[in-house]
TISE-678867 format. One record per residue (C-alpha): x, y, z; residue in three letters; residue number from 1. Coordinates in steps of 0.5 Angstrom, whole numbers, plus 2048, in hexadecimal, padded with zeros to 3 digits. Layout:
BEGIN
     X     Y     Z   res     n
     X     Y     Z   ALA   NUM
...
//
This chain:
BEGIN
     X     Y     Z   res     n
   A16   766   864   UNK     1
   A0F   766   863   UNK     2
   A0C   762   85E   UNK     3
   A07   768   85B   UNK     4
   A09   76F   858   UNK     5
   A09   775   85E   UNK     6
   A04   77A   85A   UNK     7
   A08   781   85A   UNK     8
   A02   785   85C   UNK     9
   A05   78B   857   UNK    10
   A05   785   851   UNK    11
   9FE   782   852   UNK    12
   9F8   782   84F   UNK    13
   9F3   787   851   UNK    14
   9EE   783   854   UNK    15
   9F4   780   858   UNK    16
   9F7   787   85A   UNK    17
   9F1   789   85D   UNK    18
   9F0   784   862   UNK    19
   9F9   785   863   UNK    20
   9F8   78D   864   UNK    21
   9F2   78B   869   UNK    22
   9F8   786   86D   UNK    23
   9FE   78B   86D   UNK    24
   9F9   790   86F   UNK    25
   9F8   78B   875   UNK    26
   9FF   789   877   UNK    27
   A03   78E   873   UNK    28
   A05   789   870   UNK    29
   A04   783   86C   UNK    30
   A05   77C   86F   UNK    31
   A07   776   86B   UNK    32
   A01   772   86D   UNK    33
   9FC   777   868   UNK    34
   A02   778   862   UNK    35
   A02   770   862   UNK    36
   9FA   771   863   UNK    37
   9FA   776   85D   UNK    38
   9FB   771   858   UNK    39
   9F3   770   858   UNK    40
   9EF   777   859   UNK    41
   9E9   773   85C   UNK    42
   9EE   76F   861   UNK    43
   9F1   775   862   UNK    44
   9E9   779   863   UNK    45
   9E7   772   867   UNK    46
   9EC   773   86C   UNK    47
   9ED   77B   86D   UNK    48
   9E5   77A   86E   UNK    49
   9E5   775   873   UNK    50
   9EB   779   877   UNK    51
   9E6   780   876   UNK    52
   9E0   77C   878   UNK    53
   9E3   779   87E   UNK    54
   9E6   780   880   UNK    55
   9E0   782   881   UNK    56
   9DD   77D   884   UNK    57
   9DA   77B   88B   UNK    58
   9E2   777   88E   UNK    59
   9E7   77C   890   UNK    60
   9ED   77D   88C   UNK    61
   9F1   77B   892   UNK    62
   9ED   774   892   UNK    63
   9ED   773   88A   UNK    64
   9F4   773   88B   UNK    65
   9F5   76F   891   UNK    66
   9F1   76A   88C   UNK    67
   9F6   76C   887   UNK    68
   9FD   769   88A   UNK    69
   9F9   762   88C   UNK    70
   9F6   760   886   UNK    71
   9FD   762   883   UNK    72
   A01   75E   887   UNK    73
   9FC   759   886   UNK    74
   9FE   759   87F   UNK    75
   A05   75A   87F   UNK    76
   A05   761   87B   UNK    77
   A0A   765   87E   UNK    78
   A08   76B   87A   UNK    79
   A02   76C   87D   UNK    80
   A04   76A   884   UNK    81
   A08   770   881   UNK    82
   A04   775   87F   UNK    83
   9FE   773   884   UNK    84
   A03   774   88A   UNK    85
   A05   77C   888   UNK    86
   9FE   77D   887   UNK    87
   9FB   77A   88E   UNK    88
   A00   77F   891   UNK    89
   9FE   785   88D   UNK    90
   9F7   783   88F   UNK    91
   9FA   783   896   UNK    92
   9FB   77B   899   UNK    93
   A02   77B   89C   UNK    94
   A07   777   899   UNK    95
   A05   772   89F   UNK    96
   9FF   771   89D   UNK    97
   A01   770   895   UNK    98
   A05   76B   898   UNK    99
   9FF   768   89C   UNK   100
   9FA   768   896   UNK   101
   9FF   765   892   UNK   102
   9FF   75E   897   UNK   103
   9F7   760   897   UNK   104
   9F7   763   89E   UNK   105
   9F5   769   8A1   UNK   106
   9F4   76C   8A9   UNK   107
   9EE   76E   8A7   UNK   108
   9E8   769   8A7   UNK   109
   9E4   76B   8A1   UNK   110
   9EA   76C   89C   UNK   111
   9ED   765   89F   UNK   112
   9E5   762   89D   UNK   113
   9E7   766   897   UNK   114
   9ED   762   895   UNK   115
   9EC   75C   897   UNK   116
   9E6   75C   892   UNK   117
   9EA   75F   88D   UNK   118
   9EF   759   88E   UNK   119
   9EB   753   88E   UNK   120
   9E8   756   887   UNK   121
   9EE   756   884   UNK   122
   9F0   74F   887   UNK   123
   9EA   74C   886   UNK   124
   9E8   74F   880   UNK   125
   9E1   753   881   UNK   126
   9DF   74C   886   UNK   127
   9DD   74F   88C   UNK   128
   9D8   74D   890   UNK   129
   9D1   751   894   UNK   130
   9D5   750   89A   UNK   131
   9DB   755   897   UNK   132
   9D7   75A   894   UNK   133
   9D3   759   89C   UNK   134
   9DA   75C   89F   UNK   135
   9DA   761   89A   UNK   136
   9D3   764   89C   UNK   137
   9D4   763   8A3   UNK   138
   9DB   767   8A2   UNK   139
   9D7   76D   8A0   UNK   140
   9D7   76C   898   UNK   141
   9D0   76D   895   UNK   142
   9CE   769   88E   UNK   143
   9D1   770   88A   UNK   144
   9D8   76F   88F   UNK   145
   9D8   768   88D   UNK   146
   9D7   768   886   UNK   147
   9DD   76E   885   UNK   148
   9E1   76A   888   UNK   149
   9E0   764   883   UNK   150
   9E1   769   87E   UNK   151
   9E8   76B   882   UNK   152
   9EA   764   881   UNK   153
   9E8   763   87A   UNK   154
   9EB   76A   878   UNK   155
   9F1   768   87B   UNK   156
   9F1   760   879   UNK   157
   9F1   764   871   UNK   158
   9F7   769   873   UNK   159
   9FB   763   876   UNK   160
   9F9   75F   870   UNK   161
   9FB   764   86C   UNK   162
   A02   765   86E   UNK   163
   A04   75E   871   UNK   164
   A02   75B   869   UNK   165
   A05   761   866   UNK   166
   A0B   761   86A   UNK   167
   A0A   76A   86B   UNK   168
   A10   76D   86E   UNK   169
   A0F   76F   874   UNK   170
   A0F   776   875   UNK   171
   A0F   778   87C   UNK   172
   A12   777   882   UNK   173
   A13   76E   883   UNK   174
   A10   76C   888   UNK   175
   A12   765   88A   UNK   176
   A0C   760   88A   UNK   177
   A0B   75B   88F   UNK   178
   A08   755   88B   UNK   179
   A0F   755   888   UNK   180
   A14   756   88E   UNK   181
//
């Protein structure tokens, strides 16, 4: 049970429902995270902001979820190893590289550098060195790749926070995280 209400988007405040209307729109739905999230419209705001603003950025979708399962699996968030790992299949990974990118791995070099990177920022809490950022150029990253892929990390660091802490029932399919197995 979660330790915070689940906002019902059809019972929230106006400036809440705007935000909850703009995520159904998005998945049909309204995921667990964000009625946990709705509890404070300016979390709320933050967070459907970042993820809009990343959207549209410079790293893939493909990537930016790949980046998504291996911070979760760092953090033991199920649930956003959960929702991460159907939203890198719609953004068309297969379910091999879902996996992989959940243990930081990938065939392809860049997005190997990609996560590797991710992962020692996570493990190593920002402290990473001018030889990783190095590897993340010589890999193909300019500084606008780099610096999305710390705010991928961030962002993502915030929604497992926000689910491991709050304990939001996870609402997608289980993914099994191989940091707990």
């Amino acid at each position: 049970m979660s330790h915070v209400s689940l906002i019902d988007a059809t019972h929230a405040s106006a400036d809440r429902a705007v935000v909850l209307s703009q995520i159904h729109q998005a998945f049909g739905t309204v995921p667990n995270m964000f009625r946990a999230v709705a509890n404070s419209p300016a979390a709320l705001r933050s967070m459907w902001g970042s993820f809009a603003a990343l959207g549209g950025g410079t790293l893939p979708a493909k990537l930016g979820e790949q980046i998504a399962v291996a911070v979760a699996d760092r953090n033991q968030c199920e649930y956003c190893l959960a929702a991460h790992t159907v939203l890198g299949r719609k953004a068309g990974a297969t379910a091999e590289e879902m996996a992989a990118a959940q243990a930081g791995h990938a065939s392809d070099p860049k997005t190997h550098a990609a996560l590797r990177f991710a992962i020692k920022l996570v493990e190593q809490r920002g402290q990473v060195s001018t030889d990783d950022v190095r590897g993340l150029r010589e890999a193909g990253f300019d500084d606008e790749a780099i610096v999305e892929i710390v705010a991928h990390v961030a962002l993502n660091l915030f929604t497992n926070y926000v689910n491991v802490a709050l304990n939001v029932p996870v609402d997608f399919p289980r993914v099994t995280l191989r940091r707990a197995a």
